[in-house]
N, C-alpha and C positions, 0 to 999 in steps of 0.2 A: 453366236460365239465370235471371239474378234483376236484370229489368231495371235497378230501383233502383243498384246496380254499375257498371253502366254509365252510367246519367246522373251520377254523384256522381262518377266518372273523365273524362267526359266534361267536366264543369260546372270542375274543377277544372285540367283543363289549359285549357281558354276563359280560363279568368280567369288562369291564369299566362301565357299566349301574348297576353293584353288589354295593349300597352301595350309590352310587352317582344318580344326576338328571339324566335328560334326554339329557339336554344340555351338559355336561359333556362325556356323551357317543357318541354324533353328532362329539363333539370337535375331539376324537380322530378319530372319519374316518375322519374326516378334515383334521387334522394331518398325519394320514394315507396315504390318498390320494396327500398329499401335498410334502412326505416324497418319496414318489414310482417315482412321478414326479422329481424332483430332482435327484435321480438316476439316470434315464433315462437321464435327461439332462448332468450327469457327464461322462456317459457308450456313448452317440451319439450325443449331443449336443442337440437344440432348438428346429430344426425341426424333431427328432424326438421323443421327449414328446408330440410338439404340435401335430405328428398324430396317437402316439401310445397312451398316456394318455387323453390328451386334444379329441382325438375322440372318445376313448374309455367312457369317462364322459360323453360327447354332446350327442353320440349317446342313452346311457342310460337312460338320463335326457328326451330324448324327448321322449323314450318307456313311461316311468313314466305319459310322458305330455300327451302324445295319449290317456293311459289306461283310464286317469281321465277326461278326452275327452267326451272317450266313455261312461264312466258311467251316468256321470253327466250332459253331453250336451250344457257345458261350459270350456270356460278353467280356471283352480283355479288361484287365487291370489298368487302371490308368495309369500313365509314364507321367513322371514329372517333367516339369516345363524347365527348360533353363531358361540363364538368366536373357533378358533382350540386351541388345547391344549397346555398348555405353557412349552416348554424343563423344568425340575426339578421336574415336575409332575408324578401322577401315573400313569394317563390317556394317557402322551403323551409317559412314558416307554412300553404301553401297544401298542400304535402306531408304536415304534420301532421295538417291540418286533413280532410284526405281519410282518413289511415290511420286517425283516431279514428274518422269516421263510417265506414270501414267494417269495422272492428271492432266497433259497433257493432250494422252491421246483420249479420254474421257470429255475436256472440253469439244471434241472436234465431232462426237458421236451425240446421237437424241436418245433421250433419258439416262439412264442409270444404269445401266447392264455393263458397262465396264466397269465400275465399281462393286458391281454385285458379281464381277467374273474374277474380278483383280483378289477378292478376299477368297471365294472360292481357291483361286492359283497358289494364293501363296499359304494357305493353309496346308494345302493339300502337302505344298514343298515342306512347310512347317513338318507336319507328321510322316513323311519321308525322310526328314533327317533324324527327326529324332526315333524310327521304328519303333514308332505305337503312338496311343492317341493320350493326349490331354484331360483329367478332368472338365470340360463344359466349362464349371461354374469357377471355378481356379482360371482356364483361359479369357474368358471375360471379364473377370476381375482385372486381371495383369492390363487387359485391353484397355479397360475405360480407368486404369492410370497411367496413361501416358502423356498425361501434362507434362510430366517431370521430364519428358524425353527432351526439352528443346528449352527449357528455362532457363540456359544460360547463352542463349542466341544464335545459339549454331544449329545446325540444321537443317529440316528442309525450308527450302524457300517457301513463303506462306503469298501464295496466287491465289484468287481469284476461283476460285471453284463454285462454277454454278449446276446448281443441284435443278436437273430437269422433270 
């Protein structure tokens, strides 16, 4: 685990939830998450977002499903997703601004577990704000279209991510 990951996802949903709803703050791990995925799809192509991000999400989403599994001795309803955050916003510069640094601190580490800790994080902040979990198959969806996040050139900055 690489604390750093954590406070920089931490640090970055504080300041989108500072001021704004709750939904607002979901928006940008959405954006977030939607943003990391892309990368990855630009740095290896399809298959591997779908097994570095898209397993890294599945797999978290269903720790999430287990815990409330086990608490409750049912499984929860699924919460709708709002919507991610829109390029020209605060929230989605604050998305940027998170996947840069942790790309960032991902180039500086060997293999991949920042990446596979970064989706883990901000899911986690995801289903925190929004109290409850996501359909699966609905949040993967929203995930692998996020082309649209950045086609009109604002955005994050597109570096150099090499996939170890």
């Amino acid at each position: 685990m690489f604390p750093v990951v954590t406070t920089l996802v931490r640090s970055a949903v504080a300041l989108a939830a500072d001021g704004a709803d709750r939904a607002a703050a979901a928006g940008t791990c959405l954006s977030a998450l939607r943003l990391l995925r892309q990368l990855v799809v630009q740095a290896d192509g399809e298959v591997s977002a779908a097994t570095l991000i898209d397993g890294s999400v599945g797999a978290c989403l269903l720790q999430h499903k287990l815990a409330a599994l086990k608490d409750s001795g049912s499984a929860p309803p699924a919460t709708p997703l709002p919507a991610p955050s829109l390029p020209g916003t605060r929230e989605y510069a604050l998305a940027c601004d998170l996947v840069d640094n942790l790309v960032m601190v991902h180039q500086q580490m060997p293999g991949n577990q920042v990446l596979v800790q970064a989706c883990a994080e901000v899911l986690s902040a995801l289903v925190g704000q929004m109290d409850g979990l996501p359909d699966s198959g609905t949040l993967l969806d929203l995930l692998r279209d996020g082309a649209a996040d950045t086609g009109d050139g604002t955005g994050v900055s597109i570096r150099a991510l090499p996939l170890h």
